[in-house]
C-alpha positions as CSV (number, residue, x, y, z in Angstrom):
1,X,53.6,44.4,-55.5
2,X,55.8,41.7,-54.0
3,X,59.5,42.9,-53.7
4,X,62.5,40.6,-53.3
5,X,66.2,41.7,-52.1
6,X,69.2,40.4,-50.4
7,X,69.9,43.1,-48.9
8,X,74.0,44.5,-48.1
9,X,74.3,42.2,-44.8
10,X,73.4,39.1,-46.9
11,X,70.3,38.3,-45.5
12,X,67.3,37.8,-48.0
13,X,63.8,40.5,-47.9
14,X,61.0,40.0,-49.3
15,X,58.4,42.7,-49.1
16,X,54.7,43.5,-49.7
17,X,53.7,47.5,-49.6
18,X,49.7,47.5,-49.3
19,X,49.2,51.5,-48.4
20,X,45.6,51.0,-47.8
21,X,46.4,49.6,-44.5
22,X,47.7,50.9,-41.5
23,X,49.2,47.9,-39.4
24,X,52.2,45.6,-40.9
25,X,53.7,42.3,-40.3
26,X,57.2,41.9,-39.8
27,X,58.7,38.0,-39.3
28,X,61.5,36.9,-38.8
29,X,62.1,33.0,-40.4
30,X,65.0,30.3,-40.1
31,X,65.3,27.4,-42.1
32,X,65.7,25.9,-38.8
33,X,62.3,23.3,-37.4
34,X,62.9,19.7,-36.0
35,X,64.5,18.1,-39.5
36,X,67.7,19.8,-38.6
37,X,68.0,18.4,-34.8
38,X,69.8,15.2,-33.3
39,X,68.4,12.6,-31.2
40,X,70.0,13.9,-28.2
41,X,68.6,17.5,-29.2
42,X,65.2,16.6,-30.2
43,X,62.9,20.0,-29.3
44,X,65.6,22.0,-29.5
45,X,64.4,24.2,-32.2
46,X,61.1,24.9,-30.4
47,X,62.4,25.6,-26.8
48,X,64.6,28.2,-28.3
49,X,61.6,29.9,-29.9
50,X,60.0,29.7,-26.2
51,X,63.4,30.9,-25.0
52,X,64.1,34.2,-27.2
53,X,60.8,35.6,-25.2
54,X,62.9,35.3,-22.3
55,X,64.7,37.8,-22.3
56,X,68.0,39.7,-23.9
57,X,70.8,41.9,-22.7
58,X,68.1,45.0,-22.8
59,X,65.2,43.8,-21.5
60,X,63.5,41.4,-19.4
61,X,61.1,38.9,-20.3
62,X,58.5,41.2,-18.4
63,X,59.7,44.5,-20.1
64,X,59.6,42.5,-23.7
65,X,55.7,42.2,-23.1
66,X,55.4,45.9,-21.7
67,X,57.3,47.4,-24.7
68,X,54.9,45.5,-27.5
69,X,51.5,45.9,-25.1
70,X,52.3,49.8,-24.6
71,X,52.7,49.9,-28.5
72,X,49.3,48.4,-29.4
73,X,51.5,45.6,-30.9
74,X,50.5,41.6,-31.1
75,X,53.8,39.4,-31.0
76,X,54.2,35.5,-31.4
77,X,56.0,32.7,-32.7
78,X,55.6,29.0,-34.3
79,X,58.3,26.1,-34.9
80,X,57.5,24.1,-37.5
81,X,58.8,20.8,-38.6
82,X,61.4,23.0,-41.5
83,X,60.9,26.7,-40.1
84,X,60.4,29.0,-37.1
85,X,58.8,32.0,-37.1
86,X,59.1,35.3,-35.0
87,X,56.4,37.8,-36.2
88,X,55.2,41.4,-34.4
89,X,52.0,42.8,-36.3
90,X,51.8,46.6,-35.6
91,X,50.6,49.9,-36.2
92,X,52.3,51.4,-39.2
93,X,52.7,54.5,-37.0
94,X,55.2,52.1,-34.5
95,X,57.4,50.0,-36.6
96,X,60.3,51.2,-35.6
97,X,59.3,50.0,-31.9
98,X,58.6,47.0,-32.9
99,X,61.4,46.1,-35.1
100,X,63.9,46.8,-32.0
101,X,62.1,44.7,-29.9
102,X,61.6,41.7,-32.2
103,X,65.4,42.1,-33.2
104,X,66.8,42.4,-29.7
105,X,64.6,38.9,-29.4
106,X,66.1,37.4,-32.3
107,X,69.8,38.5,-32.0
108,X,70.3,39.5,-28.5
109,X,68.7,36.6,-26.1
110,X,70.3,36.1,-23.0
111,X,69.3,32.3,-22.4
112,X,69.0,32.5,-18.6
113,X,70.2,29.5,-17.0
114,X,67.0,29.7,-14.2
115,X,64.8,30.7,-16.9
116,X,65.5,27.6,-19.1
117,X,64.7,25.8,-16.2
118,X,61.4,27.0,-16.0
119,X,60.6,27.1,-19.5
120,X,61.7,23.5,-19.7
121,X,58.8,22.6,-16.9
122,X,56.7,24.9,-19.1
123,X,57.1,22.8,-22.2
124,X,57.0,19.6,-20.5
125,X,53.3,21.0,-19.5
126,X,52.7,21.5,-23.6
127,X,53.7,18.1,-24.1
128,X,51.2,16.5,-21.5
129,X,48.7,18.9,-22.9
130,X,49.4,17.3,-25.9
131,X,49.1,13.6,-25.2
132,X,45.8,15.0,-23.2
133,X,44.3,16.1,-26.8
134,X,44.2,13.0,-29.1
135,X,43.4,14.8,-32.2
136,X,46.6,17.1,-31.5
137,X,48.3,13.5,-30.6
138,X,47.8,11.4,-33.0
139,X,48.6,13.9,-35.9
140,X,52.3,13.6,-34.9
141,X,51.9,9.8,-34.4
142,X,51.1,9.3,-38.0
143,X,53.9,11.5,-39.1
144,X,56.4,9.5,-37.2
145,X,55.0,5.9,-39.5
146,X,54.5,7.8,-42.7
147,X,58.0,9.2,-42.4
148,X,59.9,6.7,-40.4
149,X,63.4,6.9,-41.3
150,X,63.4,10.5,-42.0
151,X,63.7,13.7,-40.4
152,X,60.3,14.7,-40.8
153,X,59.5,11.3,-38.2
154,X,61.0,13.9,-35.5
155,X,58.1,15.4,-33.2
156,X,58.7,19.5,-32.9
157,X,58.3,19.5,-29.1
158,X,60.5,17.1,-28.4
159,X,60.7,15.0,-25.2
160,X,61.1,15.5,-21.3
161,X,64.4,14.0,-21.4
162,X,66.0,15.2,-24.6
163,X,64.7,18.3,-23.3
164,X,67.1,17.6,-19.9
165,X,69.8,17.4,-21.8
166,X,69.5,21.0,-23.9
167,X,71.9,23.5,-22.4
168,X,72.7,26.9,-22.8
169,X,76.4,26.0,-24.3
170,X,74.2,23.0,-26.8
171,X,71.9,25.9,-28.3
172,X,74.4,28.8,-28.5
173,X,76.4,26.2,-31.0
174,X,72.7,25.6,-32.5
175,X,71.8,29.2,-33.4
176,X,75.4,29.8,-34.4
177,X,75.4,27.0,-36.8
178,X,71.6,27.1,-37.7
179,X,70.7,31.0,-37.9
180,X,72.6,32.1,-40.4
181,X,72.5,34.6,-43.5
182,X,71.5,31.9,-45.9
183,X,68.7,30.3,-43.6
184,X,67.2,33.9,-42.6
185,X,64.7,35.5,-44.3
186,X,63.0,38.8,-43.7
187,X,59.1,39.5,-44.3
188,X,57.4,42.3,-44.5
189,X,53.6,43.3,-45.5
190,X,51.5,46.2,-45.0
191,X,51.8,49.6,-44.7
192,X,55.5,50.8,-44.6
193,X,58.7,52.6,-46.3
194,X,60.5,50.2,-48.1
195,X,63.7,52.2,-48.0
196,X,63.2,52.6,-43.9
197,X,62.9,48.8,-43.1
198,X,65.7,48.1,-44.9
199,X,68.3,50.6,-43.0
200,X,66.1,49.1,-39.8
201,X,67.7,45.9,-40.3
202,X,70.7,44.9,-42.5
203,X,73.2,46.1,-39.9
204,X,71.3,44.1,-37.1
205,X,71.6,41.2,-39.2
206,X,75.0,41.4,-40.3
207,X,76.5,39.5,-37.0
208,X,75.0,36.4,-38.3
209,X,77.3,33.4,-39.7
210,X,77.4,32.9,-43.6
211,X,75.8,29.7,-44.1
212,X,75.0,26.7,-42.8
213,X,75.6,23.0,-43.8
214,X,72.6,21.3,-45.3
215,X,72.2,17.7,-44.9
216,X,70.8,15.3,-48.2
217,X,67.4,13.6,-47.2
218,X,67.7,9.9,-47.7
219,X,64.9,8.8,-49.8
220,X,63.3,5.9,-47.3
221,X,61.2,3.8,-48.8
222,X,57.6,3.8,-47.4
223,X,55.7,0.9,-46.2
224,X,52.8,1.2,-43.8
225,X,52.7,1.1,-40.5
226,X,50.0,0.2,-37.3
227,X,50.3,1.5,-33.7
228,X,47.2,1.5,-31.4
229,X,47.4,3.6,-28.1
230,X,45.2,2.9,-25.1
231,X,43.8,5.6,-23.0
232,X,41.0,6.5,-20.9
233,X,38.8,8.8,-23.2
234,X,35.4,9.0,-24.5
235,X,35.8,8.4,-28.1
236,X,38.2,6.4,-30.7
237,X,40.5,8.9,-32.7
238,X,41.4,7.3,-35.5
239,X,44.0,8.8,-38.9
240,X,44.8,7.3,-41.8
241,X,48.2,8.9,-43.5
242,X,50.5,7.7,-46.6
243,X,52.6,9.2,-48.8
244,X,51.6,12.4,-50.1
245,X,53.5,15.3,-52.4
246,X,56.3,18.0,-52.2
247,X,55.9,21.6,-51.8
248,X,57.2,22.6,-55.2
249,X,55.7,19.2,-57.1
250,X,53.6,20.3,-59.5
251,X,50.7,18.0,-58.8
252,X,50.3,19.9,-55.8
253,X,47.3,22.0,-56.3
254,X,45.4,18.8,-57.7
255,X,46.2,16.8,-54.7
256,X,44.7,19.8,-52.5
257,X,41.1,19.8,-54.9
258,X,41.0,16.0,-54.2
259,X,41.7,16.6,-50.6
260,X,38.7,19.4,-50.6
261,X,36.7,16.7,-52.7
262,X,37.3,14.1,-50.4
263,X,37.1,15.6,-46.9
264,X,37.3,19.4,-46.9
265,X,34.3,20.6,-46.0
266,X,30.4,19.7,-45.0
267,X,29.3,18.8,-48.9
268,X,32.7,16.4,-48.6
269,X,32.5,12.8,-49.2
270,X,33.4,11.5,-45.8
271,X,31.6,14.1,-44.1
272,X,28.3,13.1,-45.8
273,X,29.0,9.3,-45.3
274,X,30.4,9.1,-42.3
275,X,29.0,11.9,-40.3
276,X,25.5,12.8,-42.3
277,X,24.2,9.5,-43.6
278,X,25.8,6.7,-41.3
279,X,26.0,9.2,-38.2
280,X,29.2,7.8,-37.2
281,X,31.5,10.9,-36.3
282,X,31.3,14.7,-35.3
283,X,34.2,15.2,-36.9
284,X,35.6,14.0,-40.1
285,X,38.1,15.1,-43.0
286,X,41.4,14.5,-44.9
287,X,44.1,17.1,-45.2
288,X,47.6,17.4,-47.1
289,X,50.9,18.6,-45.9
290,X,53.6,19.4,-47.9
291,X,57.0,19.5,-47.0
292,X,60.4,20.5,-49.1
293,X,61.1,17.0,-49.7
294,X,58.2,15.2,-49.2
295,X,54.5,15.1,-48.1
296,X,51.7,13.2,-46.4
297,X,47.7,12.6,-47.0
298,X,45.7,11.9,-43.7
299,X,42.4,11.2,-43.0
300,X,40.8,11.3,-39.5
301,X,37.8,10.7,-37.5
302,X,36.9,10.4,-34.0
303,X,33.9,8.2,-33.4
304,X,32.7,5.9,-30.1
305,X,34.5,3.3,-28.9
306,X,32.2,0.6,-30.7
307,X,32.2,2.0,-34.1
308,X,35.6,1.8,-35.1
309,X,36.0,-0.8,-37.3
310,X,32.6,0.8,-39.1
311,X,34.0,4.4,-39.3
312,X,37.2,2.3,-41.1
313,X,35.1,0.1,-43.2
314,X,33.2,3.8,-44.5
315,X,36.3,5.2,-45.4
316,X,37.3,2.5,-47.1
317,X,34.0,2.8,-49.1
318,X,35.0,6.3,-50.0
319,X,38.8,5.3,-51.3
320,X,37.0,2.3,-53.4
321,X,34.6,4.8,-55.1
322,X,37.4,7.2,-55.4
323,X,39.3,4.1,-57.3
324,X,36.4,3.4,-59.5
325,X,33.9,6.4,-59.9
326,X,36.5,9.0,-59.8
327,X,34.9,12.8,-59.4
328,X,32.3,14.9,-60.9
329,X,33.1,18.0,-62.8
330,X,30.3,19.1,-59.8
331,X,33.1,18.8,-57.3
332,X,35.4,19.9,-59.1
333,X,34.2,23.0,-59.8
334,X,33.1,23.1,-55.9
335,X,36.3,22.4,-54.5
336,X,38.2,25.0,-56.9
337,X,36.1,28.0,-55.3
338,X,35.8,25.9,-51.8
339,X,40.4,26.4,-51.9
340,X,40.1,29.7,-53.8
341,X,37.9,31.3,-50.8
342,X,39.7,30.1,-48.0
343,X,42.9,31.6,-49.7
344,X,41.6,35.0,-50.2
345,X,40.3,35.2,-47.2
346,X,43.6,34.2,-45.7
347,X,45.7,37.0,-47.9
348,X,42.9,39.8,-46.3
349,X,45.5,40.5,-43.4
350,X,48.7,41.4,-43.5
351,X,49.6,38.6,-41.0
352,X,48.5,35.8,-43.7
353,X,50.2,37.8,-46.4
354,X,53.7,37.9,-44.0
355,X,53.0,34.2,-43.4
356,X,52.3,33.4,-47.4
357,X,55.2,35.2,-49.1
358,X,57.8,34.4,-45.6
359,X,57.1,30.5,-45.9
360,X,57.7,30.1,-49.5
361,X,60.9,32.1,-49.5
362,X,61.9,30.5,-46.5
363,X,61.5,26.8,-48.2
364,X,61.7,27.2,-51.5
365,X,63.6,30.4,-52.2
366,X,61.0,32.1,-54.2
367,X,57.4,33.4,-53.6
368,X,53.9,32.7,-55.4
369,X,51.9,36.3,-56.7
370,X,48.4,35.3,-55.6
371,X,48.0,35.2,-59.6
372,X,49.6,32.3,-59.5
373,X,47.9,31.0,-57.1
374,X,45.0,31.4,-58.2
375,X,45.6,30.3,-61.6
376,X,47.1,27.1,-60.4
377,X,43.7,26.2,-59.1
378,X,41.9,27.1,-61.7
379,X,43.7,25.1,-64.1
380,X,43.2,21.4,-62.2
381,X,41.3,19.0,-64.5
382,X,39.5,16.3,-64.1
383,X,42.2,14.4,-65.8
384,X,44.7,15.9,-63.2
385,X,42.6,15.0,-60.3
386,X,41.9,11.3,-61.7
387,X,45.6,11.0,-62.1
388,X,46.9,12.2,-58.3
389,X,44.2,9.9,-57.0
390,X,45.9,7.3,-57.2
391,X,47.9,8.4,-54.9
392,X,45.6,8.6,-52.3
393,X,42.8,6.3,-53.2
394,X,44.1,2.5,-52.4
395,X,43.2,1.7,-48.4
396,X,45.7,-0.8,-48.1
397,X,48.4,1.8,-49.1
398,X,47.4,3.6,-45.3
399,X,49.4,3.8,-42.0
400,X,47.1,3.7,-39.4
401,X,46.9,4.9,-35.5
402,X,44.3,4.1,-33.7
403,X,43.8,5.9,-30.0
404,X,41.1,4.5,-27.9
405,X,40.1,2.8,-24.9
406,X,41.0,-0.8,-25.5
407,X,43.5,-3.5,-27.1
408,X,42.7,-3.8,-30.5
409,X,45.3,-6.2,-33.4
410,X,44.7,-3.0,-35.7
411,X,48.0,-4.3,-38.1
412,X,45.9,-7.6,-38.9
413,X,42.5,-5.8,-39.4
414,X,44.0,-3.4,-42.0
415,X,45.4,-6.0,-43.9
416,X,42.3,-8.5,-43.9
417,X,40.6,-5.3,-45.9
């Protein structure tokens, strides 16, 4: 059962008791990922998350990994493009340890003037890492042309020199004004008393500023956009993104069956074009990504240098039958159970559960029962599915990047299609 509270300090809990466990998950989210920084902040949001590892007015950065290791305890964090995420999983016989040392993280960090030094080399590191993986690359390339204009445009990691310019006195102001009551949120799954968490952490929370300003999105009109990078690597990485849907639009479980349909798994139709009949790419497939306000459909493929413009042209074939064959009730019925499964299997831990209910309450101020969930799968029609294609289905609605070896006009190849 899937408890919500605010509790006395004003900061919102959501909790799942599963007693036939004996770990728990315990996160820590802010509203707070790249859409809330500046240009002159960009990354901001993601080297604090490195930074609160640093350590606080208790502990070093060493004795914060002694105190989780010597408990048996796994602790980590994400920044997302609308959220971080501070999370401990434990043994239900140490929460208490663990809930002091991810709140003396959260609430207590020292921000070391040498250390943010060294963590800013660190990330700079990640970002090379990045630009050395393609696939990893060239995800956030697409985002900045499907969203251009917007705040979801902003990479999470930021750049070397925006990162120069971060100081200890820019992100004290940004926590102040960013991790407050109404952006916190609390999750808790697994195996624990509900009463004990609670007097764990409202008064820990209650130094925490009321509420934070929220800024309107502009609605920015989308038209496509081109970019080819040149590098030296051994195969063409190529995505396709456009406009896809919010997280709360209620298309949104069709949109992820025609994503399954399209190129979710190894029965997919671009995997079984491209990859098993043409023999064109190891790897192949479309995704969807929701955000609060918005969303984006990709498709992606990496493929040798000389097969580019045939990889494209097979994709294309798979939007035009989209456009004029639509789906089976065969697929349909496939990519229902292929989503189902991978859900389940994701709510078998307490980890995916904290994740699940943490995200949703975090975004969208309200949580999904895997009921629902799993109802609003089941209830997709074909007639649902025909309808979102449209969407999705017409090639010359696609940004495109292109990452390969050589100059290519990629702009004036799209639009000859």
């Amino acid at each position: 059962m899937i408890k919500t509270i605010k509790m006395g300090c004003g900061v919102r809990l959501v909790m799942e008791h599963i007693p036939y466990v004996q770990s728990a998950s315990i996160g820590l989210w802010t509203k707070t990922g790249s859409v809330n920084e500046s240009k002159k902040n960009k990354g901001i949001s993601h080297f604090i998350e490195h930074m609160m590892f640093k350590g606080t007015e208790r502990r070093s950065a060493k004795e914060i990994a002694e105190d989780v290791d010597k408990i048996g305890s796994h602790m980590n964090a994400f920044t997302g493009k609308e959220a971080t995420c501070y999370y401990i999983k434990t043994l239900a016989t140490n929460i208490d340890q663990s809930v002091d040392v991810i709140l003396d993280m959260f609430m207590n960090s020292k921000f070391d003037k040498e250390e943010m030094e060294k963590e800013k080399n660190v990330i700079c590191e990640e970002i090379k890492m990045i630009e050395d993986s393609p696939e990893d690359d060239i995800h956030d390339l697409i985002c900045e042309i499907v969203f251009k204009g917007t705040p979801l445009a902003q990479s999470i990691i930021g750049t070397p020199s925006s990162l120069r310019g971060i100081s200890r006195n820019t992100i004290k102001k940004y926590i102040e004004n960013e991790y407050t009551k109404d952006s916190v949120v609390v999750s808790v799954t697994g195996n624990f008393d509900e009463e004990h968490i609670i007097s764990l952490l409202a008064d820990k929370l209650s130094g925490l500023k009321e509420t934070k300003e929220y800024r309107e999105t502009e609605n920015i009109d989308y038209v496509p956009g081109y970019r080819v990078k040149v590098k030296d690597i051994e195969q063409s990485h190529i995505c396709l993104g456009t406009r896809g849907l919010k997280l709360d639009e209620d298309r949104y479980y069709a949109l992820a069956v025609l994503s399954s349909i399209l190129g979710g798994g190894m029965s997919s139709r671009l995997f079984q074009n491209i990859r098993e009949q043409k023999g064109l790419a190891y790897s192949v497939y479309s995704s969807s990504s929701s955000f609060v306000d918005m969303g984006i459909f990709s498709i992606y493929a990496a493929v040798s240098h000389d097969k580019v413009t045939d990889a494209l042209m097979a994709i294309k074939e798979e939007l035009v039958s989209l456009q004029k064959e639509g789906v089976t009730s065969v697929e349909l019925a496939a990519a229902k159970e292929q989503l189902k499964g991978s859900y389940i299997f994701s709510q078998e831990n307490v980890n995916g559960r904290m994740f699940s209910i943490g995200k949703n309450m975090t975004l969208l101020g309200k949580v999904f029962l895997p009921e629902e969930v799993i109802a609003g799968i089941n209830n997709v029609t074909l007639d649902d599915v025909r309808n979102v294609s449209k969407l999705v289905d017409r090639f010359e609605d696609y940004s495109a990047i292109l990452i390969t070896n050589r100059k290519m006009d990629l702009k004036s190849w799209m639009l000859k299609q």
